[in-house]
N, C-alpha and C positions, 0 to 999 in steps of 0.2 A: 491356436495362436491368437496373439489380440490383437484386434481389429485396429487398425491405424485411423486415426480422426480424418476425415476430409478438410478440416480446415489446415491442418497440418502445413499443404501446400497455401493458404493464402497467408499464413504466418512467414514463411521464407521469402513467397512473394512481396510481402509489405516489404522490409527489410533489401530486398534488391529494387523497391520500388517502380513492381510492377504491376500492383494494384491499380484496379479504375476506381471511384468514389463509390461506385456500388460494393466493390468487394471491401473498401474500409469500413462502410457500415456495417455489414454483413458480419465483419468480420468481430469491431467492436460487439457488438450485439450477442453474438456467441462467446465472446471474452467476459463480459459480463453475466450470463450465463452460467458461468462457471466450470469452465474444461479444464481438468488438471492438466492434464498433457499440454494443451495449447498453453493454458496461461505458463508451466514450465520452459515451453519452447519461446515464449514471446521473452520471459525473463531473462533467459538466459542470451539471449539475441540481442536485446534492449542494455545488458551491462556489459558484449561487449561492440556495440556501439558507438558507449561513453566514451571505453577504454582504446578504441584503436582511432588513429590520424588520421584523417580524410574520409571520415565515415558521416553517413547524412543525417541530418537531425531530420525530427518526426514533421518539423513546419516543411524540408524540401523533398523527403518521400512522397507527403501529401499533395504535393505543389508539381509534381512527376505525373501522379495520378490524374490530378486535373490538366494537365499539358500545358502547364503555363511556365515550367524548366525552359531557360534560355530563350526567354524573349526578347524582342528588339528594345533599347532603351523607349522606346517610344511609347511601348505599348505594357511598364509594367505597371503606371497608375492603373490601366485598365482592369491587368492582370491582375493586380493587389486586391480591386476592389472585388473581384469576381474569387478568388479567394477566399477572402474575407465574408463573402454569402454562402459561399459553398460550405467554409469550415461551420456558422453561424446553421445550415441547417442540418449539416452533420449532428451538433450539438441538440440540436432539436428534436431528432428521430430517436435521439440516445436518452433525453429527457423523458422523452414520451413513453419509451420502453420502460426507465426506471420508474416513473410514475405506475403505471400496469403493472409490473413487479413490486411497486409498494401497495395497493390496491389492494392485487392477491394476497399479498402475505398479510396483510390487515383482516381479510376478508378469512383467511383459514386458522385466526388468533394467535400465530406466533410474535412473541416480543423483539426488537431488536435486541442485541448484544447492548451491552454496557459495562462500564466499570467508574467503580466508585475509589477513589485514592484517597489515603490515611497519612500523616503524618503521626512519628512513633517518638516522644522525646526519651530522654534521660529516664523519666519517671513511668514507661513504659505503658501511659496511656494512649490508647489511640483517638486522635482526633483529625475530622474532615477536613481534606485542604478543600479547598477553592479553589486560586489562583494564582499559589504560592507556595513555597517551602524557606527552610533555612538550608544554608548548603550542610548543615553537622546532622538534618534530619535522617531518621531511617524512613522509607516509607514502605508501605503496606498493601493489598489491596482486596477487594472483592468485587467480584463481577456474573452477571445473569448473561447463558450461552442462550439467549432469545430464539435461537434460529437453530440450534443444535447442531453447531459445528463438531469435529472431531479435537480438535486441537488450539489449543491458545498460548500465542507469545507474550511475556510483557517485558518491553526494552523501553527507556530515555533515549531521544539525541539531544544534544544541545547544539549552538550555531556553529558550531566547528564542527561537528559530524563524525563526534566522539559518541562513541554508546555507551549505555549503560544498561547491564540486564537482571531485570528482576525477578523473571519466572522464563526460564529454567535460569538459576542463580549460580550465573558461572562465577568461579572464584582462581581458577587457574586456566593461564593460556592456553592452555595443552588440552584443555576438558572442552568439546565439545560436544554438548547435548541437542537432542533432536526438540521440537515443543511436545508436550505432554500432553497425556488427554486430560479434557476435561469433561465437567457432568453435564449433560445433554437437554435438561429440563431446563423450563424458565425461569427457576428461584434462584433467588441472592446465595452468593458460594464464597465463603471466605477462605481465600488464599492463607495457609499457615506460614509463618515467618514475617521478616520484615528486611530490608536487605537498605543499605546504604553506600553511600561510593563520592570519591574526592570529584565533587564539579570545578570545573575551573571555569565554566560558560556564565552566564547572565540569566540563561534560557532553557526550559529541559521541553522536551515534548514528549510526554509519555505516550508510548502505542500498546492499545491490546488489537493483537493481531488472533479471530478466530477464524481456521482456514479448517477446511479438512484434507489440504496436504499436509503432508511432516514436514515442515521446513526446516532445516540444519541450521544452526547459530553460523556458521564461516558463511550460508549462501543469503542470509538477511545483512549481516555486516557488510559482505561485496555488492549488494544491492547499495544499500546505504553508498559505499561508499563512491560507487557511480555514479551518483543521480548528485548534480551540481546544485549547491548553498543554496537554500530559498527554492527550491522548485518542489511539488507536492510528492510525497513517499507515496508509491502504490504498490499494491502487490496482487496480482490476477490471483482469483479464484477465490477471493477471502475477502472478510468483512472486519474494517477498522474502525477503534475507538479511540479519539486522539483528546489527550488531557493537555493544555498548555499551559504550561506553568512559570512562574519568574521565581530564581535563587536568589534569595537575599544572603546577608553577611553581617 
């Protein structure tokens, strides 16, 4: 039988906001880490969150933790400020960790992930965007798995929180694909094809998402589409490469 995570319960605990500040650290730290299991349970807990009424966002779990929920008006400049240091050295311990984890990985010569985006015209050259596309573009991509993920997504949103997906290249509603593998080495890998699609946005964000869970196309879309306009896409357990780009016309 497989063994259930321990963290498991501080994942359900966050979320009824019974954590204390040591188990959020704790717990971020292991999230970062990389626990399939946990980053699936936090995922799936975190979208529906968004989706149900009277559910607590991540600033009053945390503020639960600290015991500063339901304080007298008097005393919430206090509380705000004490907060506000708490969350400030939360962020610190988290910094600190990812620095050690950048260190290591520096120190044992793996490359990060990357991706390089191609616009494809009419004339079927390929040439490097930058910071731009035309909306009639195709585009293209290659990209180095640095860290030797198992699998890699490539989807657009734009500001409406429309997708667009490139690898795996859904073409019908009905088709949905898991992400595919890819090659595990640090060399440059060029994706075959080129795929384009009607933006109606101003803005595309290209994601290459290498994880080594399978994620499904239906459960990155209901991600997407929980996570409110303007706030950062994340996704446990996997490593993002985000291209921003502006649609011209």
């Amino acid at each position: 039988m497989r063994a259930v995570c321990p963290f498991r319960a501080r994942v359900d605990a966050h979320f009824a906001a019974r954590n204390s500040v040591g188990d959020e650290v704790e717990l971020r730290h292991h999230l970062l880490e990389g626990c399939a299991s946990c980053g699936q349970r936090y995922t799936r807990q975190a979208m529906l969150a968004h989706l149900l009424p009277g559910s607590r966002s991540a600033q009053d779990r945390l503020a639960v933790a600290l015991g500063l929920a339901r304080r007298s008006p008097r005393r919430r400049l206090a509380a705000g400020l004490l907060c506000v240091a708490a969350l400030a050295a939360v962020a610190l311990v988290l910094h600190r960790h990812a620095d050690v984890s950048t260190s290591r990985a520096a120190g044992a010569g793996p490359r990060r992930p990357e991706l390089l985006v191609f616009r494809v015209p009419p004339d079927g050259k390929r040439e490097r965007v930058l910071d731009r596309v035309t909306a009639s573009d195709d585009l293209a991509f290659t990209y180095r798995n640095g860290s030797g993920r198992q699998y890699l997504l490539i989807f657009g949103v734009d500001e409406h929180r429309h997708v667009f997906w490139f690898s795996p290249a859904r073409t019908e509603a009905r088709h949905e694909p898991a992400a595919p593998v890819v090659a595990k080495n640090s060399e440059l890998h060029e994706i075959e094809g080129a795929a384009g699609h009607r933006y109606d946005g101003a803005r595309l964000d290209v994601h290459a998402l290498f994880t080594d869970r399978r994620w499904a196309v239906p459960e990155v879309e209901a991600l997407v589409a929980a996570i409110p306009a303007g706030e950062e896409l994340r996704f446990p357990g996997g490593e993002q490469v985000v291209r921003r780009l502006a649609i011209t016309r």
